[in-house]
MDTraj code that builds the backbone (N, CA, C; nanometers):
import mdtraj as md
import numpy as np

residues = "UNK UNK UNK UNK UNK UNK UNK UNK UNK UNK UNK UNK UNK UNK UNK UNK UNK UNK UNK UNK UNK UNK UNK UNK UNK UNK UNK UNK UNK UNK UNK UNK UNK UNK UNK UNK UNK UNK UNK UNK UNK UNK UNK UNK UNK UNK UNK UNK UNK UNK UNK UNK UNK UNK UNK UNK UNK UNK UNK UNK UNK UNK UNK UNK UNK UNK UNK UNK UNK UNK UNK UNK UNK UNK UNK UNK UNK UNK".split()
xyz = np.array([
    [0.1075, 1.6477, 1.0492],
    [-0.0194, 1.6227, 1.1132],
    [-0.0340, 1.4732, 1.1342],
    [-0.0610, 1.4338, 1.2181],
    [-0.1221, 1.2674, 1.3023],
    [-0.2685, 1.2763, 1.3481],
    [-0.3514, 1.1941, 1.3330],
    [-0.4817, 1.1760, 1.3944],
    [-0.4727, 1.0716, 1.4673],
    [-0.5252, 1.0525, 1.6025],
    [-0.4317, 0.9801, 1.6749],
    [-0.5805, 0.8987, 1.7369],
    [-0.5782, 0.7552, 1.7434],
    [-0.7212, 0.7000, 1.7327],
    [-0.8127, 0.7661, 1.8596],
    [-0.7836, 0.8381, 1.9566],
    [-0.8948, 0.8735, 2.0255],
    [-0.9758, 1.0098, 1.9499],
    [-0.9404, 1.0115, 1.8124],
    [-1.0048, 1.1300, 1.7647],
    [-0.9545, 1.2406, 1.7636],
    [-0.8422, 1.2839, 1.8095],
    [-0.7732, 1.4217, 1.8512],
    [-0.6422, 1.3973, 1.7038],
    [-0.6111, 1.4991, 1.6933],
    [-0.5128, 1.5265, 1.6242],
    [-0.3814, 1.6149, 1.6568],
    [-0.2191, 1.5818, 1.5955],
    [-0.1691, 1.6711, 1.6491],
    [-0.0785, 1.7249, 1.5429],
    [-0.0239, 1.8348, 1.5357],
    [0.0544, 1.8956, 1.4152],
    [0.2042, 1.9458, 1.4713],
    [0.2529, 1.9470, 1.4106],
    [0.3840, 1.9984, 1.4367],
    [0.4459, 2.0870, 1.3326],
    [0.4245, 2.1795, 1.3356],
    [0.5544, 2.2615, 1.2239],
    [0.7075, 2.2621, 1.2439],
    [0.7287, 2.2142, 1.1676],
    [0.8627, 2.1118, 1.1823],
    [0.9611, 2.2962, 1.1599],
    [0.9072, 2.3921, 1.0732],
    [1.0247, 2.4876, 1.0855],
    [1.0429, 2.6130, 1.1900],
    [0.9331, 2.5468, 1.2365],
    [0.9255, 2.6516, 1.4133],
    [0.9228, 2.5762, 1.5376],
    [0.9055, 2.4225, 1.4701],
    [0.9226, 2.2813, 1.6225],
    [0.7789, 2.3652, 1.7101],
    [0.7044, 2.4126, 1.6730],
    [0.5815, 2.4421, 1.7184],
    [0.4857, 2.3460, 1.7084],
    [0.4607, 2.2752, 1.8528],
    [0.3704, 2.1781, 1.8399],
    [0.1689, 2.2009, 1.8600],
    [0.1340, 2.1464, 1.8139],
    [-0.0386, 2.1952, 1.8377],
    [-0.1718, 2.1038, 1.8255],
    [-0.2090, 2.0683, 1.9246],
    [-0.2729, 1.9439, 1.9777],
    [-0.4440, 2.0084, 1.9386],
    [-0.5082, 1.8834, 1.8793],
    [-0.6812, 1.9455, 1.8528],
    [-0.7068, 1.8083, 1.9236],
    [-0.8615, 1.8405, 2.0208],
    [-0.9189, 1.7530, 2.0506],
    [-1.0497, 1.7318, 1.9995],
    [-1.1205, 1.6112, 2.0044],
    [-1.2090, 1.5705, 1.9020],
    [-1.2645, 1.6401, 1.8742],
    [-1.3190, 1.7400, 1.9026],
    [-1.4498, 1.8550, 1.8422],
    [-1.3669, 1.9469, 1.7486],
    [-1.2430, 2.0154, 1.7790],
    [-1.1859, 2.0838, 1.6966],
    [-1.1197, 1.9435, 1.5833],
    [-1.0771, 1.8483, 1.6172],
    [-1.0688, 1.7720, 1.4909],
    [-1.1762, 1.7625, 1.3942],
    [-1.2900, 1.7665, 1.4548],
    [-1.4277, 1.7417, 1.3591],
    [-1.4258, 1.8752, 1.2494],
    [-1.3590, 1.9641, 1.3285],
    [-1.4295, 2.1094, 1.2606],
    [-1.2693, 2.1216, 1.1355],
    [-1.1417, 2.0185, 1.1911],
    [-1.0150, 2.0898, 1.0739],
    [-1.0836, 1.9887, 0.9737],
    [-1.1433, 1.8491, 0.9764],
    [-1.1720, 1.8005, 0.8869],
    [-1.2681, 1.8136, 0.7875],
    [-1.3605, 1.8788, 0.8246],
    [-1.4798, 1.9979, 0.7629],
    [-1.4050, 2.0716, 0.6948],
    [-1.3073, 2.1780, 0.7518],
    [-1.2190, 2.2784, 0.7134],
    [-1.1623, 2.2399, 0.5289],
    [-1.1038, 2.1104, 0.6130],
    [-1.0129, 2.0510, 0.5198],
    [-1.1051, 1.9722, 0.3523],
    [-1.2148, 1.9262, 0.4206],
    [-1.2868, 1.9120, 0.3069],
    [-1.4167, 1.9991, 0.2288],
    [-1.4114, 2.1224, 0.3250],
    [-1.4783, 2.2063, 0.2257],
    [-1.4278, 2.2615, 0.0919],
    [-1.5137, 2.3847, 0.0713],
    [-1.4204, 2.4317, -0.0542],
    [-1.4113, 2.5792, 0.0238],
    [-1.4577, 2.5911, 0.1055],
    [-1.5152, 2.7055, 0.2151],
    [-1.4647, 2.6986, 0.3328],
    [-1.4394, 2.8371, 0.4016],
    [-1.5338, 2.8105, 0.5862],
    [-1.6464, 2.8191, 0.5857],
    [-1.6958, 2.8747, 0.5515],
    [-1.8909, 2.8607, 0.4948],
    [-1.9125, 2.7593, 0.4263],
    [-1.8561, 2.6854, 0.3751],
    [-1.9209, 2.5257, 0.4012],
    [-1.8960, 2.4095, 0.4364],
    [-1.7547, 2.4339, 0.5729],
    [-1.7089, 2.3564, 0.6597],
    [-1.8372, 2.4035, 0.7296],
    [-1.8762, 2.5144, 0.8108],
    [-1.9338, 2.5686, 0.8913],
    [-2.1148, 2.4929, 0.8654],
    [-2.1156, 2.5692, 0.7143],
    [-2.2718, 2.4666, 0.7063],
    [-2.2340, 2.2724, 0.7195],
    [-2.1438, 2.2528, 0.7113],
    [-2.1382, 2.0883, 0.7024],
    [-2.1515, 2.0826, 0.8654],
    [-2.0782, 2.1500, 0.9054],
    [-2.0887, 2.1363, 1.0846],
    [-2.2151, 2.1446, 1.1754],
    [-2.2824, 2.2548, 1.1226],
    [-2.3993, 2.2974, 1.2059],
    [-2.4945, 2.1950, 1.2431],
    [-2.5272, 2.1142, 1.1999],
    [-2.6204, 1.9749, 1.2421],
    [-2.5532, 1.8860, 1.3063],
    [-2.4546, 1.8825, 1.3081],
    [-2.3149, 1.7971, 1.3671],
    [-2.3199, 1.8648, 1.5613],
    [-2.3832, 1.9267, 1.5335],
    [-2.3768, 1.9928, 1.7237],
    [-2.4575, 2.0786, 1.7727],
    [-2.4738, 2.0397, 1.9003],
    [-2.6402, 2.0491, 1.9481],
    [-2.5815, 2.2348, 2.0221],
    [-2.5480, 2.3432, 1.9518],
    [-2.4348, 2.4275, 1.9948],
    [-2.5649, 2.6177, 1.9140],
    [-2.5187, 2.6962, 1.9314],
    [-2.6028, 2.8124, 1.8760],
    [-2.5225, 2.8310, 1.7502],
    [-2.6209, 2.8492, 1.6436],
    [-2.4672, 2.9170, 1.5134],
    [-2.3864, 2.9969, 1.5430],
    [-2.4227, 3.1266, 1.6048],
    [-2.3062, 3.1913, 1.6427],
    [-2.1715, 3.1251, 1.7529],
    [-2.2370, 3.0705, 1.8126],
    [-2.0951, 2.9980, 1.8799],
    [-2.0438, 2.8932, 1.7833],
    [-2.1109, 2.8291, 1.7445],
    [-2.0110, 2.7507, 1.6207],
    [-1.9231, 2.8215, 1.4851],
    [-2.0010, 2.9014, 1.5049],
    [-1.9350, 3.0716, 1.3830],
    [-1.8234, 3.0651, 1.4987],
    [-1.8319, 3.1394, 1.5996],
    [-1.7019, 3.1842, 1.6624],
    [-1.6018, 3.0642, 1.7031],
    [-1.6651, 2.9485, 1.7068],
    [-1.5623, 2.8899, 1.7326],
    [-1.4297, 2.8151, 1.6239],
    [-1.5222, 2.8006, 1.5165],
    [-1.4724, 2.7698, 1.3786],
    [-1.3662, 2.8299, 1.3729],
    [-1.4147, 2.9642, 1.3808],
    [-1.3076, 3.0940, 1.3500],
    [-1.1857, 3.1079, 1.4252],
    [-1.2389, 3.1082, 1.5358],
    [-1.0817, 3.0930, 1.6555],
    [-1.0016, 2.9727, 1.6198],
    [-1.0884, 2.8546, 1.5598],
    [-0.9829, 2.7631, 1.5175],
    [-0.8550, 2.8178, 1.3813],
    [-0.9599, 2.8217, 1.3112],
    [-0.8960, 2.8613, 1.2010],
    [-0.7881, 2.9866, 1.2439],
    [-0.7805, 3.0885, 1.2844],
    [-0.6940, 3.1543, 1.3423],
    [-0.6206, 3.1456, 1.4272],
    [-0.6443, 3.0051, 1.5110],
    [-0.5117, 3.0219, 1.6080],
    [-0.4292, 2.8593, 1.4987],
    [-0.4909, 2.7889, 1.3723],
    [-0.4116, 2.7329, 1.3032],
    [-0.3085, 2.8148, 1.2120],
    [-0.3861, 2.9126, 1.1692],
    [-0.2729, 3.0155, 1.0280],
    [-0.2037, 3.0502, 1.1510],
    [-0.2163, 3.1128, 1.2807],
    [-0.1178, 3.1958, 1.3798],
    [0.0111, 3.0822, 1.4160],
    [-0.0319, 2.9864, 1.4267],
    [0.1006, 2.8643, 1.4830],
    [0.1538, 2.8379, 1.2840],
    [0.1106, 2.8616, 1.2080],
    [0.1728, 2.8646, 1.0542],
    [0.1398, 2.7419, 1.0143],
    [0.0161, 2.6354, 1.0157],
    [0.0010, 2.5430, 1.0357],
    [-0.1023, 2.4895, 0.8991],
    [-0.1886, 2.6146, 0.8956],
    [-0.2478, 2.6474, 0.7537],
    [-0.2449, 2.7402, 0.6803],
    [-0.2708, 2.7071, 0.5638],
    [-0.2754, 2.8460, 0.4524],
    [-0.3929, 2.8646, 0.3588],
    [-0.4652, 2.9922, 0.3361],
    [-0.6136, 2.9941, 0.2644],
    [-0.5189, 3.0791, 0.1639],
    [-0.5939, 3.0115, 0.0317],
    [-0.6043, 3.0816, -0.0793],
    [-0.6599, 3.2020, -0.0641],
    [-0.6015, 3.3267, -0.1340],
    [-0.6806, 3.4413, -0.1547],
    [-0.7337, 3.3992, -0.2391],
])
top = md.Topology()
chain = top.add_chain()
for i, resn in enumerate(residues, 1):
    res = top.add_residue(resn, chain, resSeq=i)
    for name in ("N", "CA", "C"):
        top.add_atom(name, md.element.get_by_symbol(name[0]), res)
traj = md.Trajectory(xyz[None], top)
């Protein structure tokens, strides 16, 4: 992973050479991700962060988070 100064980030899984580019809004939301203890409280850290409906910030969270585990990029504790 690189955060690259315009705010975007990019990852590479080096054992599938699968590359995967976030731009600033989805960077805002892996770094939430990354410093919750939650998605429910990346998600509550986010919600004031954007002028957006909860449910679209619910769905969008989520599509992140799933198209990161789908490229093998993250992993959640059971």
């Amino acid at each position: 992973m690189q955060e690259l100064p315009d705010e975007e980030t990019i990852f590479l899984n080096l054992s599938t050479e699968s590359y995967f580019g976030l731009d600033r809004t989805a960077t805002r939301m892996y770094r939430a991700l990354v410093e919750g203890a939650t998605i429910g409280e990346a998600y509550q850290r986010l919600l004031p962060q954007f002028e957006v409906e909860p449910d679209r910030l619910r769905q969008d969270l989520q599509s992140l988070v799933e198209r990161l585990v789908a490229h093998g990029l993250v992993q959640f504790k059971a």
